[in-house]
C-alpha positions as CSV (number, residue, x, y, z in Angstrom):
1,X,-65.7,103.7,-64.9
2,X,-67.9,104.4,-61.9
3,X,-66.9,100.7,-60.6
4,X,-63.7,101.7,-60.2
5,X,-62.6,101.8,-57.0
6,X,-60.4,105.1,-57.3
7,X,-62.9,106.5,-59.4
8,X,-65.9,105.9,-57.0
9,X,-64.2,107.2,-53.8
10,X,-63.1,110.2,-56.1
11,X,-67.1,110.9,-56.8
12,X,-67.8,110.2,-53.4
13,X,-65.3,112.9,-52.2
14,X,-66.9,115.7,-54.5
15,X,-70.4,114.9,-53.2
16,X,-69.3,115.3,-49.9
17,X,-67.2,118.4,-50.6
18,X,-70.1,119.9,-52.8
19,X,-72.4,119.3,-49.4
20,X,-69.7,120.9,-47.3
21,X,-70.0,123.9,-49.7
22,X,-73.9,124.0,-49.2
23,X,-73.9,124.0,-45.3
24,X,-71.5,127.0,-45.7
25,X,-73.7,128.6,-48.2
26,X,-76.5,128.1,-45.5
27,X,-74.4,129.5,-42.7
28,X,-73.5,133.1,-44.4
29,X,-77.6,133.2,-44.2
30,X,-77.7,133.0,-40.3
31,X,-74.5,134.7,-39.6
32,X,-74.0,138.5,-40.1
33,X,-70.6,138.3,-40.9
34,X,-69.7,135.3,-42.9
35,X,-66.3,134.3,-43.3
36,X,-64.1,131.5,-45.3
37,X,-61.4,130.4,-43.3
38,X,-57.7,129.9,-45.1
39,X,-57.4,125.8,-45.9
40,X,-54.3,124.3,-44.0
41,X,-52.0,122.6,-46.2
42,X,-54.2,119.6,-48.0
43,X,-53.0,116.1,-48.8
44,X,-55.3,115.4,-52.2
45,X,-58.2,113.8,-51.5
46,X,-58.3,115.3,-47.7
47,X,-60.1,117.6,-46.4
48,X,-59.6,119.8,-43.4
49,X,-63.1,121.0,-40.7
50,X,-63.3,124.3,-40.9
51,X,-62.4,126.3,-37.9
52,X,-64.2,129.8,-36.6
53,X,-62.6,132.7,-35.7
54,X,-63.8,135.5,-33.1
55,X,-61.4,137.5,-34.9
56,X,-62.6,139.9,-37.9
57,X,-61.1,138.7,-41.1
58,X,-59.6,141.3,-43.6
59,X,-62.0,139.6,-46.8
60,X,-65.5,139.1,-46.8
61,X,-67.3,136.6,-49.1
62,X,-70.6,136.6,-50.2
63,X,-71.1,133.6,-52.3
64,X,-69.1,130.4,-53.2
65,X,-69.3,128.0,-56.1
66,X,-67.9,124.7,-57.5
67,X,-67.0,124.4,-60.8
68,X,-67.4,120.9,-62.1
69,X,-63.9,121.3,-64.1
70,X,-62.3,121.7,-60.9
71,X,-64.1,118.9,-59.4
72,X,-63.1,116.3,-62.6
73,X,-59.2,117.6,-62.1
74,X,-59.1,116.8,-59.0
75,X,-60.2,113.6,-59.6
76,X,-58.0,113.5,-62.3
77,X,-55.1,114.2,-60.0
78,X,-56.4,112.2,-57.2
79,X,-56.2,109.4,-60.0
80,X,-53.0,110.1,-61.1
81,X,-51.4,110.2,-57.8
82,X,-53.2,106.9,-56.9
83,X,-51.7,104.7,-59.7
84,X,-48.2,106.7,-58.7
85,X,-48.5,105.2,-55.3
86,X,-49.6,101.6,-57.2
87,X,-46.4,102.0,-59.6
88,X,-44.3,103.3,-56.6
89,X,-45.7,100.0,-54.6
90,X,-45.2,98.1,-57.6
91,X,-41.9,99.4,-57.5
92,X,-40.9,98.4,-54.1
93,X,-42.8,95.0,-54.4
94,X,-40.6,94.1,-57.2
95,X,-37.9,95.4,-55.9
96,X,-38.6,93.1,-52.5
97,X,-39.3,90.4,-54.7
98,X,-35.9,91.3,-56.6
99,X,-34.2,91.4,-53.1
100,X,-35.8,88.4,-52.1
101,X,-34.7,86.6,-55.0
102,X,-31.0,88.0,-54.6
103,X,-31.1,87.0,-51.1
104,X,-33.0,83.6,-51.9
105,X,-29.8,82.9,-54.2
106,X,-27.1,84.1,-52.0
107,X,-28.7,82.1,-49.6
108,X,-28.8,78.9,-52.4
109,X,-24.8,80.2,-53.0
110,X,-24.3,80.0,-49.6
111,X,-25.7,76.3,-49.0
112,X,-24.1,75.2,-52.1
113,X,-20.7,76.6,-50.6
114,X,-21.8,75.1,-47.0
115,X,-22.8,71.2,-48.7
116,X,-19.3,71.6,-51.2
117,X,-17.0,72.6,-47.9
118,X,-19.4,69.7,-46.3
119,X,-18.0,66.8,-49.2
120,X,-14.7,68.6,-49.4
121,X,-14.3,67.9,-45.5
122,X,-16.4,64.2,-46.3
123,X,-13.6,63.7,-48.8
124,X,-10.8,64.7,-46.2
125,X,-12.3,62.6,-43.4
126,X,-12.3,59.3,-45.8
127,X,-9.2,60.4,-47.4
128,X,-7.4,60.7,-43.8
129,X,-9.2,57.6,-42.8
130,X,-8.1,55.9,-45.5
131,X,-4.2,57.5,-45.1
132,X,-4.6,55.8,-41.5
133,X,-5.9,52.6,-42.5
134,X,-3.0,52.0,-45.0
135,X,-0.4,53.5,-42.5
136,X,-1.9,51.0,-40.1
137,X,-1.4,48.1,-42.3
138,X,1.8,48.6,-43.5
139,X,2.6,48.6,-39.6
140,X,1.5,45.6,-39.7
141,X,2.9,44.3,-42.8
142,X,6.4,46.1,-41.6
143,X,6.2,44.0,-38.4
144,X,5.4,41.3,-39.9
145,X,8.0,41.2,-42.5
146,X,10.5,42.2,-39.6
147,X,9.4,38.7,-37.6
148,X,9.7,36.7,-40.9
149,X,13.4,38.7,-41.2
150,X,14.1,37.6,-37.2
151,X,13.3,33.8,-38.1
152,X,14.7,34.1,-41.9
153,X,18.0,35.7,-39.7
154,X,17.4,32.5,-37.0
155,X,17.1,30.0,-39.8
156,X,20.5,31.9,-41.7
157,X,22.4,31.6,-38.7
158,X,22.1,27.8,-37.8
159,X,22.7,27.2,-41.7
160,X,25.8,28.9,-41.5
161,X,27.0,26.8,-38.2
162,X,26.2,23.5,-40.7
163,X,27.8,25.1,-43.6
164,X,31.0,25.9,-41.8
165,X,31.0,22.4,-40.3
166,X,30.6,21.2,-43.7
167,X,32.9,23.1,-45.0
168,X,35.2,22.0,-42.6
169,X,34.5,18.3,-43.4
170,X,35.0,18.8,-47.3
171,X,38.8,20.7,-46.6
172,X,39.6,17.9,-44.5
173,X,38.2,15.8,-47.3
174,X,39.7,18.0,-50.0
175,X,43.3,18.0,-48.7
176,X,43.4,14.3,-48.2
177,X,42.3,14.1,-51.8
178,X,45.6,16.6,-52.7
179,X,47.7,14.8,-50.7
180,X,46.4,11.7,-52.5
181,X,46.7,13.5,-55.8
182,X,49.8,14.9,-55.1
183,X,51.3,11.1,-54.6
184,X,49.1,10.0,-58.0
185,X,50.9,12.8,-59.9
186,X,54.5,12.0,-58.8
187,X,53.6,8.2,-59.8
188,X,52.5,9.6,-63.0
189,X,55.3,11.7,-64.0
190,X,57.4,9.3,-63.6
191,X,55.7,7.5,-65.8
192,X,55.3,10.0,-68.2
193,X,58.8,10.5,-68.3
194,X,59.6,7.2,-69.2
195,X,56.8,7.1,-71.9
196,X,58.1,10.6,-72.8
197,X,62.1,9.1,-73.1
198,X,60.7,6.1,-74.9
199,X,58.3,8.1,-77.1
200,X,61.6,10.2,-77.8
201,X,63.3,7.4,-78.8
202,X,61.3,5.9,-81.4
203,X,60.6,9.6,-82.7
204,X,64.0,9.9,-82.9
205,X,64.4,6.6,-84.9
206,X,61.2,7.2,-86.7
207,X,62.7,11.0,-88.0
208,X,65.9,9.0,-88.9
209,X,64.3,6.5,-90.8
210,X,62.3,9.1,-92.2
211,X,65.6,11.2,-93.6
212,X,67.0,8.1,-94.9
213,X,63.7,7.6,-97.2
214,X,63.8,10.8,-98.6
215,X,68.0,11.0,-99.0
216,X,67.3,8.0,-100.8
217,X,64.0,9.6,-102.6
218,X,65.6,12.8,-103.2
219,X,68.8,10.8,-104.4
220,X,66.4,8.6,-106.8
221,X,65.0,12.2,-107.5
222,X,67.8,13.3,-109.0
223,X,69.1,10.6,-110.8
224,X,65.9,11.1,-112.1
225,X,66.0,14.3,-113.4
226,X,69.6,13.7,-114.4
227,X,68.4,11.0,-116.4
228,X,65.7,13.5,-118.1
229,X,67.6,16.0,-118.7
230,X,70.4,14.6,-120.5
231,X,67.5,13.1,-122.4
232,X,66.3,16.1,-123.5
233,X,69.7,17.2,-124.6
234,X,70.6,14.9,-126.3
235,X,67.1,15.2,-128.0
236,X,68.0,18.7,-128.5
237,X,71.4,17.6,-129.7
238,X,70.2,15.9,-132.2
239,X,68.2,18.7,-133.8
240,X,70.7,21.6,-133.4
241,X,72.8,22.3,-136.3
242,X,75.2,24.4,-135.5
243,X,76.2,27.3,-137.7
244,X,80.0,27.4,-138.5
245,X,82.9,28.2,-137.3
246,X,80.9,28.5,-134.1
247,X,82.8,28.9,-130.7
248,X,82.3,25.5,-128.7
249,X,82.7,26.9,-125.2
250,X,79.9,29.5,-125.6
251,X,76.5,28.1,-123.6
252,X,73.0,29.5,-123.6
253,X,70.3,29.5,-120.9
254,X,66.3,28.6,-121.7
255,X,63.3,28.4,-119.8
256,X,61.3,26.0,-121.1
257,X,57.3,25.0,-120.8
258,X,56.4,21.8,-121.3
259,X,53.0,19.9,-121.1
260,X,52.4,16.1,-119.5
261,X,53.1,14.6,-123.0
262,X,56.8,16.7,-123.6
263,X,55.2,18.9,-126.3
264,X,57.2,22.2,-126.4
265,X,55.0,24.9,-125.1
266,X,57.1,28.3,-124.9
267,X,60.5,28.7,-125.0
268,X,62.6,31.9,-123.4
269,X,66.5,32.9,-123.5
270,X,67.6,33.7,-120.6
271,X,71.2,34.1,-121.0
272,X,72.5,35.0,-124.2
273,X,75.6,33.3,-125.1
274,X,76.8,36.6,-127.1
275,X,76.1,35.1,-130.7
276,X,72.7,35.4,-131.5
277,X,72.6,33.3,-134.4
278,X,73.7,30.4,-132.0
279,X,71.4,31.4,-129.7
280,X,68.7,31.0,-132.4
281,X,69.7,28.2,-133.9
282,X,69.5,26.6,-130.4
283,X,65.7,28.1,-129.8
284,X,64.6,26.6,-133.3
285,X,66.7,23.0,-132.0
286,X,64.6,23.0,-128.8
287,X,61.0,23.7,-130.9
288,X,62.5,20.4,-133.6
289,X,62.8,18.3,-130.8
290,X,59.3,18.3,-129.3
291,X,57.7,16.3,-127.6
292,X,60.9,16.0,-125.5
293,X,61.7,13.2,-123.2
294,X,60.1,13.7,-119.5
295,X,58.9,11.1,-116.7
296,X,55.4,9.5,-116.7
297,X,55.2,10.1,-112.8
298,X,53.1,13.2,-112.2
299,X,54.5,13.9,-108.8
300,X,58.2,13.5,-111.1
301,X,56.6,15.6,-114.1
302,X,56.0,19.1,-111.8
303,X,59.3,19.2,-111.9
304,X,59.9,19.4,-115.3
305,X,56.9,21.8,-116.2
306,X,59.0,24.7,-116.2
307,X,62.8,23.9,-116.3
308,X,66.1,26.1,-117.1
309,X,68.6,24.4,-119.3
310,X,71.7,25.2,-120.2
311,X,72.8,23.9,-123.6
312,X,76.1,23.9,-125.6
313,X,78.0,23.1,-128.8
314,X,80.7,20.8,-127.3
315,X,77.5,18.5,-126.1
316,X,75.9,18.2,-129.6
317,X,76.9,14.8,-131.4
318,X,77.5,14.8,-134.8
């Protein structure tokens, strides 16, 4: 403890104040009126010299001691106020060193702020110098592309003088080639009108050869079917047996389906003749006399597929 520097100056102070108290002692010896002076206000730690007085003093004091109590608490004190000043320094170090720091950051803030406006404005520059670069060449690629318009215009211009003078030539050329054409195509419809009276012609004889094949086809036709169909009457005839006292001038009406060979395939009335025994009797004739009569010509045959045929008593032969 005694190396302790606030400890030792402590011990030092009491020796010195214990001699102070000595000499005093030794003074009231050699003095007829011995006196202890009031102590001005005291720092701890301090002390004041003592100061005589001519003047009496109210109090007189024969002896004076030290108490070693005393003496250790005001070293206690002195100790205790010596680490307050050491925590109040520590105190304001750290709170320096706390300030320092702050400002050491701000300042670190503040240079980060100065070098990031620094690039920002880096950036700008090369961004502007850039922006003026590129302006400046397309300056230069807009007057270049205006003197390639200039001599494509130039080169335009003298190949619309040789197109109009061509196209001069070719109308000169063109209505030569009407007037030519025009003459051609009066040459040619003239010709084509006689062709076209000649081709009329032989159409003409061609459609009245053609009528006079089928009038004679048509009238072959017919005899044809004449032919057939009195054959199948008188087939039909032959198989009808009348009932009596029947009314010769009554007729009936059939339609009649036949195949390629005359076989008998339906039979219909169509028109009654008003006695339906006759009318039966004519039916059941019409089934007898299958296969009927019809033409071997195909083309001839369609025609007698389906056929309507009248049939009467005055036409059967007995």
């Amino acid at each position: 403890m005694i190396n302790e520097p606030s400890y030792r100056n402590a011990f030092v102070m009491a020796i010195f104040f214990h001699l102070c108290l000595a000499f005093m002692l030794l003074a009231e010896f050699s003095s007829s009126r011995p006196v202890l002076v009031k102590e001005a206000v005291n720092e701890p730690g301090e002390l004041m010299p003592l100061v005589q007085s001519d003047e009496p003093k109210p109090e007189i004091v024969k002896a004076v001691s030290v108490d070693s109590k005393e003496v250790m608490q005001t070293v206690n004190r002195l100790k205790q106020e010596r680490v307050r000043q050491q925590q109040a320094e520590q105190s304001r170090q750290n709170a320096l060193k706390q300030q320092a720091v702050q400002a050491r950051n701000e300042r670190l803030k503040e240079q980060q702020h100065l070098q990031k406006l620094k690039d920002e404005e880096a950036k700008l520059a090369i961004a502007r110098k850039k922006k003026i670069e590129e302006e400046q060449k397309n300056l230069k690629q807009l007057a270049q592309q205006k003197e390639q318009e200039a001599k494509n215009l130039a080169e335009l211009k003298n190949k619309q003088k040789e197109l109009e003078k061509k196209q001069k030539q070719e109308a000169d050329k063109l209505a030569e080639l009407k007037k030519k054409q025009a003459e051609d195509q009066a040459k040619q419809s003239k010709e084509l009108a006689a062709k076209a009276e000649a081709d009329k012609a032989k159409q003409r004889e061609a459609a009245e050869q053609q009528a006079a094949e089928q009038a004679s086809k048509r009238a072959k036709l017919a005899g044809e079917i004449d032919k057939y169909k009195a054959l199948i009457l008188n087939a039909i005839g032959q198989r009808w047996i009348l009932p009596d006292n029947v009314d010769s001038t009554l007729s009936s009406q059939f339609r009649i389906r036949l195949a390629p060979d005359g076989a008998v395939l339906e039979v219909s009335l169509m028109r009654s003749s008003g006695d339906p025994i006759l009318d039966r009797s004519a039916q059941t004739a019409i089934y007898k006399a299958s296969p009927l009569p019809v033409p071997n010509d195909p083309a001839t045959f369609d025609l007698f597929r389906d056929i309507s045929l009248t049939v009467r008593p005055q036409n059967v032969r007995g």
